[in-house]
DSSP file (Angstrom, degrees, kcal/mol; ACC not computed):
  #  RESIDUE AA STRUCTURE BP1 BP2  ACC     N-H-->O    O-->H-N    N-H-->O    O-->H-N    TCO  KAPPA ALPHA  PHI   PSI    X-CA   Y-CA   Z-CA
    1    1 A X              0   0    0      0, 0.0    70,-2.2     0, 0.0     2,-0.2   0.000 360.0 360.0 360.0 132.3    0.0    0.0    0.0
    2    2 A X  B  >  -A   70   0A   0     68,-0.3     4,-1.0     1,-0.1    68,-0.2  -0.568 360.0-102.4 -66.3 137.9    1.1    3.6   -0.8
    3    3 A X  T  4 S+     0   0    0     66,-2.7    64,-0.2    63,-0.5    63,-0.1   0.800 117.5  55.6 -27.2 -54.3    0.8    6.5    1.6
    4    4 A X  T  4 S+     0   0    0     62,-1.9    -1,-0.3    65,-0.3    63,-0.1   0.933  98.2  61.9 -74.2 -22.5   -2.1    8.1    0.1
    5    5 A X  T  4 S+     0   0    0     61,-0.3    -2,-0.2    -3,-0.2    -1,-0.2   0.939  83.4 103.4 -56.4 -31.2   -4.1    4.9    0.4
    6    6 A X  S  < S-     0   0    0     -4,-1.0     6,-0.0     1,-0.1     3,-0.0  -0.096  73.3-123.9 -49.2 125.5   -3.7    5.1    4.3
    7    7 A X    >   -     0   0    0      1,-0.1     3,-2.1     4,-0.1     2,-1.2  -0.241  30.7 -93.4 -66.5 156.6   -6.9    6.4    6.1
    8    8 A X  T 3  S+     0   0    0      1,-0.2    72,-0.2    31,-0.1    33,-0.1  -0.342 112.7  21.2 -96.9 140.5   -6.9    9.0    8.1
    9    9 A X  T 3  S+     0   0    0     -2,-1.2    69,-1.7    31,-0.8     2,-0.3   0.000  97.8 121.0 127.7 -25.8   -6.4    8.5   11.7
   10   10 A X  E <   -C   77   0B   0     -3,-2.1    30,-0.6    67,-0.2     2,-0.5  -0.576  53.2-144.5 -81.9 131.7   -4.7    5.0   10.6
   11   11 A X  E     +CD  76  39B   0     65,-0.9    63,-2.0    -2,-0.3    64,-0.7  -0.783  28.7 151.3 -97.9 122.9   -0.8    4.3   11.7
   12   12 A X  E     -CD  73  38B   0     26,-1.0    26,-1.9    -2,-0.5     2,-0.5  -0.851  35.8-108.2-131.6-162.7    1.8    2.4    9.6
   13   13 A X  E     - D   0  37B   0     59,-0.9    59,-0.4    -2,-0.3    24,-0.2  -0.910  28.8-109.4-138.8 125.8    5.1    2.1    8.9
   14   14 A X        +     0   0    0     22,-0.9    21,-3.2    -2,-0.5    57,-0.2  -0.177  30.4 175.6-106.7 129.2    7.1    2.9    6.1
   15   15 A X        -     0   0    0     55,-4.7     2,-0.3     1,-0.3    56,-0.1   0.773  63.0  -5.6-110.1 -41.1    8.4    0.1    4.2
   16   16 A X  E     -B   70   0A   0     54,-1.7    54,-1.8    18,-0.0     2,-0.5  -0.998  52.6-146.5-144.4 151.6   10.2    1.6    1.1
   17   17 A X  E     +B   69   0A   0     -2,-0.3    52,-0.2    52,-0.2     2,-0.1  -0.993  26.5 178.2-104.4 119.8   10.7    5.1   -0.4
   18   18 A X        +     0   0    0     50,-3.4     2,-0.2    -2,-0.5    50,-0.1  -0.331  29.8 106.1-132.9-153.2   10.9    5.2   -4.2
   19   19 A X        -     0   0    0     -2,-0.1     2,-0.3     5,-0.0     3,-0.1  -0.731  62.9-105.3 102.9-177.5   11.3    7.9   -6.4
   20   20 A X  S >  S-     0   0    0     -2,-0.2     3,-0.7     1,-0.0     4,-0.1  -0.947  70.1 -21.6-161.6 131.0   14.9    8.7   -8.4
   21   21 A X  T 3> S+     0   0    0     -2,-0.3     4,-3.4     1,-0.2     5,-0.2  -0.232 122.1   8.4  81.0-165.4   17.2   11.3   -7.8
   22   22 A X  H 3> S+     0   0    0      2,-0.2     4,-2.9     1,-0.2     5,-0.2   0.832 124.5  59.1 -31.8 -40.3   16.3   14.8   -5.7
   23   23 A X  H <> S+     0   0    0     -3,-0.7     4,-2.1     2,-0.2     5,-0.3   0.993 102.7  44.9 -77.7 -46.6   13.1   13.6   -4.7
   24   24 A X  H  > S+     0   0    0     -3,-0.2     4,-1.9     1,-0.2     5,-0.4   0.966 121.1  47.4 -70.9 -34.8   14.0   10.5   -2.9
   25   25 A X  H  X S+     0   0    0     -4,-3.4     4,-1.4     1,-0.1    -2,-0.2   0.846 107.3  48.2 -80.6   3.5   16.3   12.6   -1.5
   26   26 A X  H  X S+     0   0    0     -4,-2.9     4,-1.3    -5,-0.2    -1,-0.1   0.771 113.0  49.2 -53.5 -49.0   14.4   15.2   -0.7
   27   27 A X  H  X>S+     0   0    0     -4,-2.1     5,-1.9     1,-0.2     4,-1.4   0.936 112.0  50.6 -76.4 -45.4   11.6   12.8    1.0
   28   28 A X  H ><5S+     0   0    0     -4,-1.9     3,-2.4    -5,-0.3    -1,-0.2   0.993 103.1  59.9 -78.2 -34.0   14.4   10.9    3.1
   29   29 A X  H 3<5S+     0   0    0     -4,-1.4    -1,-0.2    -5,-0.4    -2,-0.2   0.813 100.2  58.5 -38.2 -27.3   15.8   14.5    4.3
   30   30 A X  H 3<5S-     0   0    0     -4,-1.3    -1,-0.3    -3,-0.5    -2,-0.2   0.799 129.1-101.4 -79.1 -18.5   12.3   15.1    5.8
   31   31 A X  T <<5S+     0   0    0     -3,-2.4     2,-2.3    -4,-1.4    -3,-0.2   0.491  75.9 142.3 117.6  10.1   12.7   12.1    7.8
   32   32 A X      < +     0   0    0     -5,-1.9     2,-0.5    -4,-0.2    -1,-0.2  -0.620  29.2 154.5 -97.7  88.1   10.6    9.5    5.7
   33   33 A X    >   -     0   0    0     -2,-2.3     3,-2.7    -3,-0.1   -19,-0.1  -0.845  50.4 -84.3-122.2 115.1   12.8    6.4    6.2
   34   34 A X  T 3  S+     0   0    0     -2,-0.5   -19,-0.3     1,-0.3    37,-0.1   0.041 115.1  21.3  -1.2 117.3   12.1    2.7    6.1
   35   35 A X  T 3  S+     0   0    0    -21,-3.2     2,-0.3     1,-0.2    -1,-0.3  -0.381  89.2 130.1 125.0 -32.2   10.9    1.5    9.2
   36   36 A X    <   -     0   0    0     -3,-2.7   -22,-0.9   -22,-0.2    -1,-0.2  -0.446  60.1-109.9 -33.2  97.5    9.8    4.8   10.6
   37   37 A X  E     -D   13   0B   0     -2,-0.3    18,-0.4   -24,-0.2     2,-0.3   0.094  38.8-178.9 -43.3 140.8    6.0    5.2   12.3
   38   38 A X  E     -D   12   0B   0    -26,-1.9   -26,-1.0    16,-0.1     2,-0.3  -0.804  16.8-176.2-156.2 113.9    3.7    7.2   10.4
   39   39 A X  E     -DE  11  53B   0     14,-3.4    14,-1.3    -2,-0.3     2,-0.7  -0.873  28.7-127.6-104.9 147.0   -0.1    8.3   11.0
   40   40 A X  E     - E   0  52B   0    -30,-0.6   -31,-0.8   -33,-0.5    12,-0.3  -0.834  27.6-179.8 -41.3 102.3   -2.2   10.4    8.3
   41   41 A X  E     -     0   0B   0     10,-1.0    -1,-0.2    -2,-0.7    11,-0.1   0.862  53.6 -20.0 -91.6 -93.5   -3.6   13.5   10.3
   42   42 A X  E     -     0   0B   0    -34,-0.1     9,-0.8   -33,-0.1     2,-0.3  -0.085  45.8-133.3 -66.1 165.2   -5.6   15.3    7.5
   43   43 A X  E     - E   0  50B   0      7,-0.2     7,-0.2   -35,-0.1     4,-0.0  -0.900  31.1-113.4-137.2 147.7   -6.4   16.0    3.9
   44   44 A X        -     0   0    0      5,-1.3     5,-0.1    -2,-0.3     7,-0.1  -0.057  43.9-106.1 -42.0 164.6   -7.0   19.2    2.0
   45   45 A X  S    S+     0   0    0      1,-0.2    -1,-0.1     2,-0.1     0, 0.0   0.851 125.4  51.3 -54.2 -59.3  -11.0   19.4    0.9
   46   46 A X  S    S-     0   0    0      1,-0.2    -1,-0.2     2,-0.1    -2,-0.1   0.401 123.2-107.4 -86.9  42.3   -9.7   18.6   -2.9
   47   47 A X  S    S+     0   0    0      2,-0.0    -1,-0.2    -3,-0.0     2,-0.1   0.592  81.1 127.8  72.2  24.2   -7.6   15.3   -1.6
   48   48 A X        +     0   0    0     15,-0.1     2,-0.2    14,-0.1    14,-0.1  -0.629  57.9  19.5-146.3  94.6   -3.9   17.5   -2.2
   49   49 A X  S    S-     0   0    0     12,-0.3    -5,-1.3    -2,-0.1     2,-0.3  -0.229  72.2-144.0-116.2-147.4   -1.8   17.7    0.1
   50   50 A X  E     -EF  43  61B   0     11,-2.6    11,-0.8    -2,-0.2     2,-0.6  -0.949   4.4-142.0-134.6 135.7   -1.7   15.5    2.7
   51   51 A X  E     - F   0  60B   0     -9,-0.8   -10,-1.0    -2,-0.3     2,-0.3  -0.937  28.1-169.9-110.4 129.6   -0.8   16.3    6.5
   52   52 A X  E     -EF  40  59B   0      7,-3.8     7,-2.5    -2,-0.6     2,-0.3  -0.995  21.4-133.3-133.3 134.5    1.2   13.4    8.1
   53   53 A X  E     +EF  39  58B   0    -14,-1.3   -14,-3.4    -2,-0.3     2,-0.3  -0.804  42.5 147.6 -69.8 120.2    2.3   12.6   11.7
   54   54 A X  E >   - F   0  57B   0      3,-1.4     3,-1.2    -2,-0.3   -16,-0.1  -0.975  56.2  -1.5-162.3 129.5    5.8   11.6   11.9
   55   55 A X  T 3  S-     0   0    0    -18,-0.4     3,-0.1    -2,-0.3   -17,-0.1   0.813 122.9 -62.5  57.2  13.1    8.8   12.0   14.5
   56   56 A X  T 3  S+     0   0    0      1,-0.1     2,-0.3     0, 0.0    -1,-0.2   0.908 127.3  81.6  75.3  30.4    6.7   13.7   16.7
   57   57 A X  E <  S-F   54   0B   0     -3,-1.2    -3,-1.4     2,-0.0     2,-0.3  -0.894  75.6-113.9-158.3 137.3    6.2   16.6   14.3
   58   58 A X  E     -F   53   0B   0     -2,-0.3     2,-0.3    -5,-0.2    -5,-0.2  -0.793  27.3-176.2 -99.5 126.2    3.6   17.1   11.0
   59   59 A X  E     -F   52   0B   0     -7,-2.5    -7,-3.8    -2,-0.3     2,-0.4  -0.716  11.5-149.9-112.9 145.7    4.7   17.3    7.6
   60   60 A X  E     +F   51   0B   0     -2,-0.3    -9,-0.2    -9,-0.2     2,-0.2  -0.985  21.2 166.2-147.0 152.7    2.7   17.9    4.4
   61   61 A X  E     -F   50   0B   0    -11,-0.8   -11,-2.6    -2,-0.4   -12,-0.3  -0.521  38.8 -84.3-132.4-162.7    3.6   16.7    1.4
   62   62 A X     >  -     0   0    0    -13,-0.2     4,-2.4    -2,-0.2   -14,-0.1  -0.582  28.7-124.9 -99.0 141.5    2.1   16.3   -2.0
   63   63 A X  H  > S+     0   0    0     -2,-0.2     4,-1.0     2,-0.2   -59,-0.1   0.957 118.5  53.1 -44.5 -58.4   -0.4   13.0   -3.3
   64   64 A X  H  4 S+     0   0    0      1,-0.3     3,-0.3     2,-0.2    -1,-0.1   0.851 111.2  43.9 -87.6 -32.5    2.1   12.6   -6.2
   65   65 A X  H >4 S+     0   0    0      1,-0.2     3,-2.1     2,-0.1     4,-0.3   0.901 113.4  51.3 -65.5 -46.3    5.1   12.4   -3.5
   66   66 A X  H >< S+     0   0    0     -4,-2.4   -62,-1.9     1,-0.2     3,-0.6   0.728  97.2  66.6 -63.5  -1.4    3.1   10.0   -1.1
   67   67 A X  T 3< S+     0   0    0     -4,-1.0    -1,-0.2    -3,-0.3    -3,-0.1   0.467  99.7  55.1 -82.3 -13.4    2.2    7.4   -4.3
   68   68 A X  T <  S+     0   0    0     -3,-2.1   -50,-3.4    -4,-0.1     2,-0.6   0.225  96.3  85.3-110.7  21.8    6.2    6.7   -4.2
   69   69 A X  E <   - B   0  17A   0     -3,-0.6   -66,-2.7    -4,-0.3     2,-0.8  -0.932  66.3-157.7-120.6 126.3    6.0    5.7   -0.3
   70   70 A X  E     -AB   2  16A   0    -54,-1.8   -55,-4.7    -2,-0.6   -54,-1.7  -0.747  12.1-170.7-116.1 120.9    5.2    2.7    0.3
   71   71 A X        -     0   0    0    -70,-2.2     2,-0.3    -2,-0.8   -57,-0.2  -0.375  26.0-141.4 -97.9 167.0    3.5    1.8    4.1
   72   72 A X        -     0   0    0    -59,-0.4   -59,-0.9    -2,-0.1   -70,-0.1  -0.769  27.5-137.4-124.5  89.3    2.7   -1.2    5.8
   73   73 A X  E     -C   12   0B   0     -2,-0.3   -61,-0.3   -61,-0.2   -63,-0.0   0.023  14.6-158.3 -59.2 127.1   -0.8   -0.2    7.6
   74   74 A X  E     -     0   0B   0    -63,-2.0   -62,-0.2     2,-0.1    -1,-0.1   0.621  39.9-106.4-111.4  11.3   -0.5   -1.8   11.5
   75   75 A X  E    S+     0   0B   0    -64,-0.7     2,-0.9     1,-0.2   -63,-0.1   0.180  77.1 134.9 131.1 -14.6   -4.2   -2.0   12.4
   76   76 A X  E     -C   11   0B   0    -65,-0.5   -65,-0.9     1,-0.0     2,-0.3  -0.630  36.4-163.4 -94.4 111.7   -4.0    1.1   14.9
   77   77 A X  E     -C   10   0B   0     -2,-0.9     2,-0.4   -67,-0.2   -67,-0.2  -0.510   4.2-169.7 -75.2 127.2   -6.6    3.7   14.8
   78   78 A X        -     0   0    0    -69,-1.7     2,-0.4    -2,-0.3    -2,-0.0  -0.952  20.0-136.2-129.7 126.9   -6.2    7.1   16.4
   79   79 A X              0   0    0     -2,-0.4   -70,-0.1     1,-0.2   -71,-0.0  -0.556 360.0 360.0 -76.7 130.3   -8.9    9.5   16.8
   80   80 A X              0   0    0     -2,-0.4    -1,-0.2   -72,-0.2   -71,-0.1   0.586 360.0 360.0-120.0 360.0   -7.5   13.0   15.7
């Protein structure tokens, strides 16, 4: 499953980063690295961006960067 597929409120864990070039490194400079805990907090009204919990701090990124992260959903739901 990819990042945007995650619901929001739902916790996984981040399995692979893919992309080529500046953008995977861009994405692992923010701190989105294999193995790393990760919840969806929001979405914009027209589904782009995305707000994500991560580290203890919230990031948004872009749909078209969360379609090259790939999550492993672990089953916990958190009301936000």
């Amino acid at each position: 499953m990819t990042l945007d597929k995650l619901p929001i409120g739902k916790k996984g864990t981040i399995l692979a980063v893919n992309g080529e070039g500046p953008l995977r490194c861009r994405l692992l400079d923010m701190g989105l690295i294999p193995g790393t805990g990760i919840m969806v907090r929001k979405v914009a009204p027209m589904g782009d961006p995305i707000e994500i919990h991560i580290r203890g701090y919230e990031l948004t990124i872009r749909i078209e960067d969360a379609e090259k992260i790939e999550v492993e959903p672990n089953g916990q739901e958190v009301t936000v």
